[in-house]
N, C-alpha and C positions, 0 to 999 in steps of 0.2 A: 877262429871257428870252434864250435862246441867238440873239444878233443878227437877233432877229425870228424865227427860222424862214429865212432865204431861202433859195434855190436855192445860192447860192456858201457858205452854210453846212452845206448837204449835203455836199457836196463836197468842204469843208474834217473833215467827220466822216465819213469811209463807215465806221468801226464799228456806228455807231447807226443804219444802215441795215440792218445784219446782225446782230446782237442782234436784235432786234426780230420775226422770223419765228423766230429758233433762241427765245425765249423762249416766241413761239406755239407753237412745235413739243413745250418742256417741260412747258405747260400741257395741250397736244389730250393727249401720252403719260401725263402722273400720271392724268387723268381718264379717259380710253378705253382705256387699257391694251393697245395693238394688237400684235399678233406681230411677230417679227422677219420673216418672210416677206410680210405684207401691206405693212411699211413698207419694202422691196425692193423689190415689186413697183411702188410706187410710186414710188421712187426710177427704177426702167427704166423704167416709164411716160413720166417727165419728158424722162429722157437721150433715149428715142425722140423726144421730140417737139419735144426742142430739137436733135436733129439733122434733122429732116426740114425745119424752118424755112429751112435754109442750102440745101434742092433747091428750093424755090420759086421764081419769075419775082420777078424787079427787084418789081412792082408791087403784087403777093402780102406782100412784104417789109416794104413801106411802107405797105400798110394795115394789118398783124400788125405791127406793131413794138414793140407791147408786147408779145408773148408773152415774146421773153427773159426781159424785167423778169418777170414771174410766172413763170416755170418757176425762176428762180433764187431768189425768195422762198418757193416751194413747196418749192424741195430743199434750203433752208437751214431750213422747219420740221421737213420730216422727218428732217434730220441731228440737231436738236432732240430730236425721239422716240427717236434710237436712240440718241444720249448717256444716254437715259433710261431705255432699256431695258438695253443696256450694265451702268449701274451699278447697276441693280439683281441682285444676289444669288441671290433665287428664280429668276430664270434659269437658272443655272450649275447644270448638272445634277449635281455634287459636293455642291451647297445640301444641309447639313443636314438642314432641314426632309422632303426626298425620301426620309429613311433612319426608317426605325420605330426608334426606341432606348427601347422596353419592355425590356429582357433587356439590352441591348449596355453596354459602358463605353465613354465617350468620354477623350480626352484634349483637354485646353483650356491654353492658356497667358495667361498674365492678362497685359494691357496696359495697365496703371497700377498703383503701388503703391494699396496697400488704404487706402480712404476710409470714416474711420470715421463707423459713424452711429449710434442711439441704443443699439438692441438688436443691430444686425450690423455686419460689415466688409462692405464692396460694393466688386468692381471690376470695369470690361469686360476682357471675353475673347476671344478667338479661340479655335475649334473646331478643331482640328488632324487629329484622327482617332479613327474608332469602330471600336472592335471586333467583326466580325462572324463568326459562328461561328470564335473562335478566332484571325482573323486581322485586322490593321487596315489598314481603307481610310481610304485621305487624304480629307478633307471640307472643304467650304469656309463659314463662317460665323461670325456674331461672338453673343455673348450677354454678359448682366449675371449676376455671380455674387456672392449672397449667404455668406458664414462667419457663424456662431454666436462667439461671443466665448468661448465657453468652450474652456479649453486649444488656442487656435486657436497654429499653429506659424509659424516666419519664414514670409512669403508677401512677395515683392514683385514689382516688374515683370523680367517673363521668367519667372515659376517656372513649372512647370507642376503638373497637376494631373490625378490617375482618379479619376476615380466611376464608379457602375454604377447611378445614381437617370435616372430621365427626366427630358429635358425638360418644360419650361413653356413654353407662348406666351403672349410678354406682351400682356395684353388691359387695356382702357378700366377706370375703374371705372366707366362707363356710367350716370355722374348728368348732368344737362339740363345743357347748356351748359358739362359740363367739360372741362379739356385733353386732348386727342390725345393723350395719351402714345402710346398702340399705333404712330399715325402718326410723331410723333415721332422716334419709334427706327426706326422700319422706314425713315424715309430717311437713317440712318446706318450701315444694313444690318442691326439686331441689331432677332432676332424672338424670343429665347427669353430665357429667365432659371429660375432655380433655385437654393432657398436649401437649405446643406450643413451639417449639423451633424458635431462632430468625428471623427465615427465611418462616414462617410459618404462619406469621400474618404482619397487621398494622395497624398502632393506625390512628387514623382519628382526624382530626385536627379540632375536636368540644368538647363539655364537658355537659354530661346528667344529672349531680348532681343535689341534689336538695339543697336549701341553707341553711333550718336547718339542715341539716343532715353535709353538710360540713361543718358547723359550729361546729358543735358537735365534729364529726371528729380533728377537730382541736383542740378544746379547748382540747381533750385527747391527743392528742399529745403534744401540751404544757404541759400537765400536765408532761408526762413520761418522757417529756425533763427535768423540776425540779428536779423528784425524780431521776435520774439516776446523775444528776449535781450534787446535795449535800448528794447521800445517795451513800457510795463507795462502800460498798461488791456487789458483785453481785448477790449474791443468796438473799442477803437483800432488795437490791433494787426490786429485782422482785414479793417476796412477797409484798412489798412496793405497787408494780402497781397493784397484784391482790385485796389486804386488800382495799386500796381505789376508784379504780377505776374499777375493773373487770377483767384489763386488764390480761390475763395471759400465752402468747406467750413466757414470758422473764423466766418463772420458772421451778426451775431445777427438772427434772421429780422422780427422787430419792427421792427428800424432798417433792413432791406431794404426792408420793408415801407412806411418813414416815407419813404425816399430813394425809393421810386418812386412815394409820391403827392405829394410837392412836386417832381417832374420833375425832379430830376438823380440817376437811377438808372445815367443812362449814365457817370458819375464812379466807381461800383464795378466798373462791366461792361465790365472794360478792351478798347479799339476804337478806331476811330481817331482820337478824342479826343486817345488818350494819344501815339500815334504823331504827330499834328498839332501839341501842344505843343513835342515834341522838335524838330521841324522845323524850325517857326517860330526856336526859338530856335537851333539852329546857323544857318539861313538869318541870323539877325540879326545873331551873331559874326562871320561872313565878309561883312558889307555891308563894309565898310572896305574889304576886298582886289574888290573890285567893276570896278575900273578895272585892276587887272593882265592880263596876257596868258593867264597858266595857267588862269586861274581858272575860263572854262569849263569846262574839263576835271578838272580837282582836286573842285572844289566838288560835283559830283554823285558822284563816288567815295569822300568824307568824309563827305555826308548820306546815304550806301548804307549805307554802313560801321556808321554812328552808328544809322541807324533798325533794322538787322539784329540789331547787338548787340544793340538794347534784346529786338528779339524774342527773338534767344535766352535773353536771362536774363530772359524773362519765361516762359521752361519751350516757345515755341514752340506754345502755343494756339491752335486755328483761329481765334479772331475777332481775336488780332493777328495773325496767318500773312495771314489776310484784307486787313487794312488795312496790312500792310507791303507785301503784294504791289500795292494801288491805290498808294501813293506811289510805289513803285519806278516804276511806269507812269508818272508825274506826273514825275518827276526827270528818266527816260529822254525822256521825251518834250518835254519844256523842254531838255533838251540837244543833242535830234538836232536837233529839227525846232522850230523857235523863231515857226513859221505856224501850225503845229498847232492845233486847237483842242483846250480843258481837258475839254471832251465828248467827242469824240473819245478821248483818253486814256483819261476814266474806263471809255468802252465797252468799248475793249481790252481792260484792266484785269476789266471785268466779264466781259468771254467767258471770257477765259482761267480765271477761278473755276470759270465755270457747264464750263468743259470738264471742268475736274479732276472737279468733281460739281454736276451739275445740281439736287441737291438744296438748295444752298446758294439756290438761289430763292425757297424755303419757310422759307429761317431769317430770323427778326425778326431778328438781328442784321445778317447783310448788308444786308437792305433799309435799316433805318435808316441804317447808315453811308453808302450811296452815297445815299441821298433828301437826307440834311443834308449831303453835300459840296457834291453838286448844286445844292440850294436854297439855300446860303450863297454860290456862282460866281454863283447866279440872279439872288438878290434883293438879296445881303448892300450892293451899290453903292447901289442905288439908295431901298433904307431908310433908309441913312448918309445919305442926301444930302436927306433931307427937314428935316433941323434943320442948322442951321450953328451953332458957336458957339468964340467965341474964346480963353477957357479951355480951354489943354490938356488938367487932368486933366478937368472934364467931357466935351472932345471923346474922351478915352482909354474912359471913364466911357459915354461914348452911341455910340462904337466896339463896345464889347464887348454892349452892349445890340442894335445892330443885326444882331451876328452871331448872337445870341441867335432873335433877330425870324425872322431870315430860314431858321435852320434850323428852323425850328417850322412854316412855311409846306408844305413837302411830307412831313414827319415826322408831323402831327397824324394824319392819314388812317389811318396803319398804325398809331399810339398809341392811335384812338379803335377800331379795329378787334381788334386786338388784345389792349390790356388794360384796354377797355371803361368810360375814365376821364379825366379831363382834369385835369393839374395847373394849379389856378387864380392859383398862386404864382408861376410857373415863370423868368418874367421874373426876379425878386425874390432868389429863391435862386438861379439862375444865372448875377446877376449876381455874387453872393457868393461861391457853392462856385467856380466854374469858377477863377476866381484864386488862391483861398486853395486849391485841389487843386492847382492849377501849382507852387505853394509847396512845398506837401507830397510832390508827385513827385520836385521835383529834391533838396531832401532826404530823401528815401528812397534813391537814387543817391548823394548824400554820403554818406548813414549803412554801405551796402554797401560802399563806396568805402576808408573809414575803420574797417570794423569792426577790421583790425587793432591799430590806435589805440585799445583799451581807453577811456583818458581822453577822447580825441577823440569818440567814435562814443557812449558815455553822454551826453556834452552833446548833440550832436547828437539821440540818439534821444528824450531830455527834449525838447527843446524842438520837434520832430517828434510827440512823444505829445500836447504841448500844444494844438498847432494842429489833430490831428485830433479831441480833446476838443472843443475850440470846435465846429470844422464839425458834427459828431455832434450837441451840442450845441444848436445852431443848427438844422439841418435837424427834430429833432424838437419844437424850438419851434413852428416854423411849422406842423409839422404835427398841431400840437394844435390849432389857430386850424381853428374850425368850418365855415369854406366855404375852406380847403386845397386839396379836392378835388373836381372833380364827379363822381360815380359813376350807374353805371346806365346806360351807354349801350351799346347793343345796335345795331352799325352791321355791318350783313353784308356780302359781297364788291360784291354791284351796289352799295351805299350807295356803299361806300368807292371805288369806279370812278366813280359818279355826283359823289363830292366834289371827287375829282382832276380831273373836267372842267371843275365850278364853277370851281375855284382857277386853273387852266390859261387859261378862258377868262375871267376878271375880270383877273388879271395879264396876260396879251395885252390884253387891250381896254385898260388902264391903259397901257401903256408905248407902243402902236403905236395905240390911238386905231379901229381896228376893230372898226367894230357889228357885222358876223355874231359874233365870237367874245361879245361880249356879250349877243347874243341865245341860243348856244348854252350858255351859262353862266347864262343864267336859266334857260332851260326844263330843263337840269339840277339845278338848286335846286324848279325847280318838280314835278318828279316825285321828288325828293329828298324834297321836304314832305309831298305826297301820299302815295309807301310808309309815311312814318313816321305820318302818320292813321292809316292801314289796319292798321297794325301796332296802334295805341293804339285802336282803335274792338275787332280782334280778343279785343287783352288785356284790356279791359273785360267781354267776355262772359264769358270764361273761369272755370271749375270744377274743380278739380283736388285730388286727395288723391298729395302724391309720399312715398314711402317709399325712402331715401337708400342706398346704398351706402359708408356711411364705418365704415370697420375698427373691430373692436371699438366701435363707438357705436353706439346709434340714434338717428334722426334724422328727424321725420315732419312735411312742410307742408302747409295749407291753405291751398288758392291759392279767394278767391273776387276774382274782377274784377281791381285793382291790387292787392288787398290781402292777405297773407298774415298765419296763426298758425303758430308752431313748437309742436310738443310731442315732447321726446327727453331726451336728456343737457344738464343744465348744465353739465358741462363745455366741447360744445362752443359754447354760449354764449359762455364765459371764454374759449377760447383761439381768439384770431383768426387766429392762420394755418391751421386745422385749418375755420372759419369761413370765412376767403376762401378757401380753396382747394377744399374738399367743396361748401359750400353757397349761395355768394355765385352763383357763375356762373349757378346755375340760378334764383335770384329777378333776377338781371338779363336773363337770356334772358324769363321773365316778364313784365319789366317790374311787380315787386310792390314793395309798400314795409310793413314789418311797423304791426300794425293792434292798437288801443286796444282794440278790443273786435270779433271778427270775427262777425259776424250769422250764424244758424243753426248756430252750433259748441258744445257742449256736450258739458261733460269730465266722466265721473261712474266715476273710476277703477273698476275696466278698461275701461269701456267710454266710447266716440265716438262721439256723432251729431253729422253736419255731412252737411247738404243732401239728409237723407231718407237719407242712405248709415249702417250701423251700423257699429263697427271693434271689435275685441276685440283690446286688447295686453297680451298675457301672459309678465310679464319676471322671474315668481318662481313659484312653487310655489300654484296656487291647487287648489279643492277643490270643482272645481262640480257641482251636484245640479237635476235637472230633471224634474218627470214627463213632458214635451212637451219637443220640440225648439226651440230659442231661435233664430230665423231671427238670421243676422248678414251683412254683404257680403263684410269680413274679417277675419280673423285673424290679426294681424299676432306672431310668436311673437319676443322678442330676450332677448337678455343668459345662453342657455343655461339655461333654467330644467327644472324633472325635469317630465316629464309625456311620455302616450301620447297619442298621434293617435288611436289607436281610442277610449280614454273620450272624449276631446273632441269627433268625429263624433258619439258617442253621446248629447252635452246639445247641441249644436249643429246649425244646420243652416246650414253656412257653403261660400259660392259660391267664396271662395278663401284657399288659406290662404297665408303671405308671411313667410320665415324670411330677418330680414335680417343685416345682418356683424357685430354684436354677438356671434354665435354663433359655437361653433367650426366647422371644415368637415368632423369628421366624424359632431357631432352632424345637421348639415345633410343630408347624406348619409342619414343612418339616419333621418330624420322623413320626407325625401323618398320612401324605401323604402315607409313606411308606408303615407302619399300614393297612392302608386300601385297599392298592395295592395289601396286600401281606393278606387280608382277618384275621387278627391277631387283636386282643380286645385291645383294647388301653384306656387310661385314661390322661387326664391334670389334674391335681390341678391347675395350672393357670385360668382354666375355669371352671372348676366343681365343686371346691372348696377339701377338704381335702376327700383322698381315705381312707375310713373304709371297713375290712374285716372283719367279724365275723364268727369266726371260729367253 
């Protein structure tokens, strides 16, 4: 721990004394969303009443001599809040969003070359200007645009682009426990999207690029042109693109999939992993010159250099832009000020992000890189220091192990919160990958080095394709082995605050021998346990019929107590990423585990009974005849089949009827029409997101 906490450790860090309220301050604004005027008003509030402190008597002074300290913590939250208000977008009364574009054409210019995907080209845009009656106003906002693949024309970064189609807001697919996209994108400013087929648009025969950036743009494209030239597999070559440059459009979502349940996902998701390597190893080259006179001064202008470079020819990515900017802090700050503390630094380091965008608080990527710098400064000594032993390569050998250890110590908290899973391997494979990736980086840097060298850069890129076969390899061996991974953990923000204090106070009590921090670190485990009863006695009760929101599929669970039945598409059975990513989250938010034989459910195609509730799913053409109405709960309609709402009202006598995304959206629209013609309760999962009934 950072030399206990003391008082002369304050001191030696006043960053982390300011962090700390501007972070409360980004947290009170994403949640409370306060005006720019009430957090002014507040701000004068402060200033009055931190001047009026200075007309008070000598004695007035010294019993108030805390107010400074809070009125300074209070106006370092609310500079927090208006960082936050600031970059948000909706603000700016230019925002897009503020303009009706039913009728109008916009003009956009797209800000990345086109990223191709199965059925479209996608790339983000800026919003430049819309036309309104005739004339164009400047606009300010960013969106995702979709191309049709058919006769689609040159588009790359800078072109620009009219349409005359509306906007979209991107919205949730609104199944239990899925990712925030909406959220997502709205803290990188882009709230709309809209997909263009070829008749729908034209590109404008100008170009809005800016010239570092197309440069950038370029140099990573040369770059993925090398590695795909002399590196053959495929799935190697793409790990190839993510390990050194970020790139990761070309990787195969399976082996994404295997690399982040044996925990070194962070070896594709280039971070400060890869910046850390670099480091280490110039810092190693210039031990030698260690005793010269320059070398102060040389030696952090050489690793600026070296770690800059790698960013740029890594295309200039936020999550290495991120972690070049924490070294640079770390270099800087080892050269001025040699008292400094490494805390201190990182906090610097950290404001200055959260100034540029306060959003980067909410990205799993920053968190993790500063949690495992932090944690590896914290613990990494004093893990090492529990085994001694006299063989170098084992002490090299249980070096890299306790680096391992110690970054896992404040990292698991945001791992288990996040993607709700614990790699059980992770020691194992990270003692493996994290070397044999080192290997692989710096020849990925020979091979770019040498691609002129024809002869050269083949050998090199052979025996480069090799080692990442193996790794590849290797990582989905392990993660064939049946306890790989643990899944199913559902740990929400209090959890994840409640773990942080367990770990904080067992690590204080361990190092400094301090019972209150031990006692505060059990009764945090102890109401840690208790939520999660409360939670497991809740999901025990529980009844539920969910009907999914996954595109073109259907997809329907019954949830009774732990235990769920699926009944939908086999194919999303088969395909697991379609699997974890639609339907996984919401049997872990459940807390379910699929069931042998689920009690009260009976399938007697078309129809469902499970727990007194009836279900009618009709996903082809049926022909039903009744003299009496057939009471049912619901009607679950998918896969576009021909039929009228009014005959169907007319043999049924059904409470609601539920048209999910298997259908297209404008048959959806036209049954809904019906729906409400015919005064009958209707539902979309296309637009509402995923129908839950609890039973």
């Amino acid at each position: 721990m950072p030399d206990r906490l003391t008082p002369h450790f304050w001191k030696r860090a006043p960053f982390i004394r300011i962090i700390i309220p501007v972070i409360a301050g980004i947290l009170i604004q994403s949640i409370a969303a306060l005006s720019i005027s009430a957090l002014l008003a507040f701000l004068g509030f402060i200033a009055v009443l931190s001047s009026s402190f200075y007309l008070v008597s000598f004695s007035a002074k010294y019993t108030f001599r805390w107010v400074p300290g809070v009125a300074i913590n209070f106006a370092l939250i609310i500079v927090g809040a208006i960082m936050v208000y600031k970059q948000d977008i909706s603000h700016n009364k230019n925002w897009i969003g503020n303009y009706s574009n039913d009728t109008n054409a916009l003009l956009v210019t797209l800000n990345e070359p086109l990223i191709e995907k199965a059925k479209t080209y996608k790339a983000e845009a800026t919003i430049e200007a819309v036309n309104i009656r005739g004339e164009w106003k400047d606009v300010a906002g960013e969106m995702l645009v979709y191309f049709s693949k058919d006769n689609i024309p040159k588009l790359n970064y800078g072109s620009q682009v009219i349409f005359y189609k509306p906007l979209q807001r991107i919205k949730n697919a609104g199944n239990p426990g899925g990712f925030d996209y909406e959220k997502y994108n709205a803290f990188k400013g882009v709230f709309h999207q809209l997909f263009l087929k070829f008749n729908e648009y034209r590109v404008v025969n100008t170009n809005n690029g800016n010239g570092l950036k197309e440069w950038l743009f370029g140099v990573r494209f040369w770059v993925i042109q090398k590695l795909q030239q002399y590196i053959s597999g495929e799935k190697e070559a793409g790990v190839a693109e993510a390990l050194l440059i970020g790139y990761r459009d070309d990787l195969d979502k399976d082996l994404v999939q295997a690399y982040s349940n044996t925990g070194v996902v962070h070896i594709i998701a280039i971070s400060g992993l890869h910046l850390g390597m670099i480091y280490m190893v110039v810092v190693w080259l210039m031990k030698p010159f260690r005793r010269t006179k320059w070398i102060r001064w040389v030696k952090p202008v050489i690793i600026l250099t070296v770690l800059w470079v790698f960013t740029l020819l890594a295309g200039g990515v936020p999550s290495i832009l991120r972690s070049a900017v924490m070294f640079s802090f770390i270099v800087l700050g080892e050269t001025l000020n040699r008292k400094s503390s490494i805390y201190n630094t990182l906090a610097a380091s950290a404001f200055v992000m959260l100034f540029i965008n306060p959003y980067y608080l909410f990205d799993i990527g920053f968190l993790l890189s500063y949690a495992a710098v932090v944690s590896i400064i914290a613990f990494q000594k004093s893990i090492y220091n529990w085994i001694y032993l006299k063989n170098k390569l084992l002490d090299i050998l249980w070096k890299l192990t306790s680096v391992t250890l110690a970054a896992q110590v404040l990292t698991v908290p945001i791992i288990l919160n996040a993607f709700h899973q614990f790699p059980t391997m992770f020691i194992f494979t990270n003692i493996v990958v994290v070397p044999l990736s080192s290997i692989i980086l710096f020849a990925e840097l020979l091979l770019i080095i040498c691609s002129s060298i024809p002869v050269m850069a083949h050998f090199i890129g052979f025996v480069t394709n090799t080692m990442l076969a193996v790794m590849n390899g290797f990582i989905e061996r392990v993660n064939a082995l049946p306890f790989a991974v643990y899944g199913g953990i559902q740990n929400s923000l209090a959890e994840t605050i409640l773990l942080y204090i367990f770990i904080l106070g067992i690590s204080y009590w361990l190092l400094s021998k301090t019972k209150p921090a031990l006692f505060v670190a059990l009764a945090a485990m102890f109401v840690l346990v208790a939520i999660d009863g409360i939670v497991n006695f809740l999901n025990r009760q529980q009844k539920k019929i969910i009907v999914y929101n996954v595109q073109q599929h259907t997809a329907i669970d019954f949830i009774a107590g732990k235990e769920y039945a699926f009944f939908g598409d086999s194919a999303l059975v088969r395909d697991a990423y379609l699997n974890n990513f639609n339907l996984k989250p919401s049997r872990t938010l459940h807390g379910v585990h699929i069931a042998d034989n689920l009690e009260d459910l009976f399938v007697t195609n078309p129809f469902i009974q499970f727990k007194g509730k009836r279900l009618l799913v009709i996903d082809k053409y049926y022909k039903f005849q009744s003299a009496i109405k057939i009471p049912v709960d619901v009607i679950v309609v998918s896969h576009n089949p021909t039929l009228y709402i009014a005959n169907l009202a007319a043999v049924f006598d059904c409470k609601r009827y539920v048209f999910d995304a298997s259908n297209s959206a404008w048959k959806i629209r036209q049954w809904k029409k019906d729906c409400d013609r015919l005064h009958l309760r209707n539902y979309s999962t296309l637009d509402s997101g995923a129908y839950v009934m609890d039973l």
